[in-house]
Structures are given as structure tokens and as C-alpha cells.
C-alpha positions in Angstrom: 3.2 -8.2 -27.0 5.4 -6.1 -28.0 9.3 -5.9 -28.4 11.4 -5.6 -25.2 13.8 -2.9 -24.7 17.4 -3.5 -24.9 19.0 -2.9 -21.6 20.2 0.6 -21.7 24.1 1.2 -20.3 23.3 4.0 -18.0 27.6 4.9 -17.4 29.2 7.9 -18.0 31.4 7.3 -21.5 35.0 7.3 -19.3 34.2 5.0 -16.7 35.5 1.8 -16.3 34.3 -1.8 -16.0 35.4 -4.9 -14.6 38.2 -6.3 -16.9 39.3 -2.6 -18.0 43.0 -2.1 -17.5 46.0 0.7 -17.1 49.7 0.8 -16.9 50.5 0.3 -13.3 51.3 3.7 -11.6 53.7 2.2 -8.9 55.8 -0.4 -10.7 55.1 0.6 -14.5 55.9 -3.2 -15.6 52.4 -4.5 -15.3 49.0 -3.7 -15.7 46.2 -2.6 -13.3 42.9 -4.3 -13.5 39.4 -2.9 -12.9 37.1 -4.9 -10.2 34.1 -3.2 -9.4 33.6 -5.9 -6.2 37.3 -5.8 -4.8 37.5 -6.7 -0.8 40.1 -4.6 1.0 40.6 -6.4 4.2 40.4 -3.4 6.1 37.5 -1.2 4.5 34.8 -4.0 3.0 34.2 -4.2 -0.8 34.7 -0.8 -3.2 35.9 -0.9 -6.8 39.3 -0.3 -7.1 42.1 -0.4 -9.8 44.6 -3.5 -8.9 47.9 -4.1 -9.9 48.6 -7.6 -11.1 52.0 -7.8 -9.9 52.5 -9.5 -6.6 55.8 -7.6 -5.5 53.5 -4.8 -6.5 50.3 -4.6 -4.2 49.3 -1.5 -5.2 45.3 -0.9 -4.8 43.7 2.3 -5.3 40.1 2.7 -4.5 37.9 4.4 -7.7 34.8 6.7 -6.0 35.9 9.7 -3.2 32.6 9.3 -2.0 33.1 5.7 -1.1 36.5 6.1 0.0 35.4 8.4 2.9 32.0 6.0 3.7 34.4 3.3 3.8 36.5 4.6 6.2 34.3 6.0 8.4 31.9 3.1 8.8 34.9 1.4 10.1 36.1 3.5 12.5 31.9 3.3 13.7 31.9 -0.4 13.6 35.0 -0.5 15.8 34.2 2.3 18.1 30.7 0.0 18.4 32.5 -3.0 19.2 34.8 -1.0 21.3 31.7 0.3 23.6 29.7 -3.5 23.6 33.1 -4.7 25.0 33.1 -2.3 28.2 30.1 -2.5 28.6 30.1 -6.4 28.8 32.8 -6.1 31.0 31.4 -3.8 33.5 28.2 -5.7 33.5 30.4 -9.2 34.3 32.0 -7.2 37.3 29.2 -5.8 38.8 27.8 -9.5 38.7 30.4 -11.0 40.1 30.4 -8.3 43.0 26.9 -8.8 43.7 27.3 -12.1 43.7 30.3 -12.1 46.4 28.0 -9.8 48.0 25.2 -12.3 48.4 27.0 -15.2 49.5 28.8 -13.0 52.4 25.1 -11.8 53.4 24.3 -15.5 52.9 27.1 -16.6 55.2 25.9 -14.1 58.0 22.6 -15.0 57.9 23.3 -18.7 58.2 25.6 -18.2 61.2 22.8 -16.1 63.1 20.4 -18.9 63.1 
């Protein structure tokens, strides 16, 4: 057999990896670290520069690209969740009226014979 290839770093020379850091743009006393897996609460996982400073917070996501996918596939998710919910609840009304509906017709037909 013979040797295997060394794995081959694919990145462009000025990009960063996890662990890389950067004076903090906000606050200036601390560092920023790289995390290629980061999880904004609001838009899902992107990699991002973070301060390490608590008082701090700042977070800046890396990729344009991703900051617009993010964002968007949000704003779908909720406008998804926001179109199962009316729909759920038009579907429970219209169930309970048709119910009501049955048990009136079921009344009158009960009193005729």
C-alpha cells in the first residue's frame, strides 16, 4: 500500500480558527476569541468573534453570507410557526362549532320522537 496523504488545510491564508484571537473592538481591555460553532440564541450556530469580557457581550458574526441565511431562516421559521398556529386555531373553532351544531340538531331530533 502506499503512503497516505497528509490532510491538506484547504483555508484561505487570513482566515481564522477556533482559538484565534483580536483586541476587542467595543471595550479594548480584553480579547475576542474565534468559535467557528458559536450559538446566538436568536439566529442558531454561525462563527463569530466573542469578547471574553462579561460586561462586554460583544459578538459579531464572521460570513455576510451566513449573516443574511441566518436571519432570514428565522424570520421563515417564525412566520411558519406563526401560520400552523392560526391555522390550529381555526381548525379547533370550526370543531367546536360543528360540534355545538350537532348536539342542537341532536336535541331536536330527540324531542320530535
Amino acid at each position: 500500500m502506499g503512503a497516505r496523504t497528509l490532510f491538506h488545510e484547504r483555508r484561505c491564508v487570513g482566515r481564522p480558527r477556533n482559538g484565534d484571537e483580536k483586541p476587542c473592538p467595543s471595550c479594548g481591555d480584553s480579547a475576542c476569541e474565534f468559535n467557528e460553532r458559536y450559538r446566538f440564541p436568536e439566529a442558531g450556530i454561525a462563527p463569530a468573534w466573542i469578547c471574553e469580557s462579561p460586561q462586554c457581550r460583544y459578538r459579531e458574526i464572521v460570513r455576510a453570507e451566513q449573516r443574511t441565511i441566518i436571519g432570514e431562516s428565522v424570520r421563515r421559521a417564525r412566520a411558519l410557526q406563526t401560520r400552523v398556529k392560526r391555522r390550529m386555531m381555526k381548525i379547533r373553532s370550526l370543531t367546536e362549532r360543528s360540534r355545538k351544531t350537532i348536539a342542537k340538531t341532536q336535541g331536536r331530533l330527540d324531542k320530535k320522537d
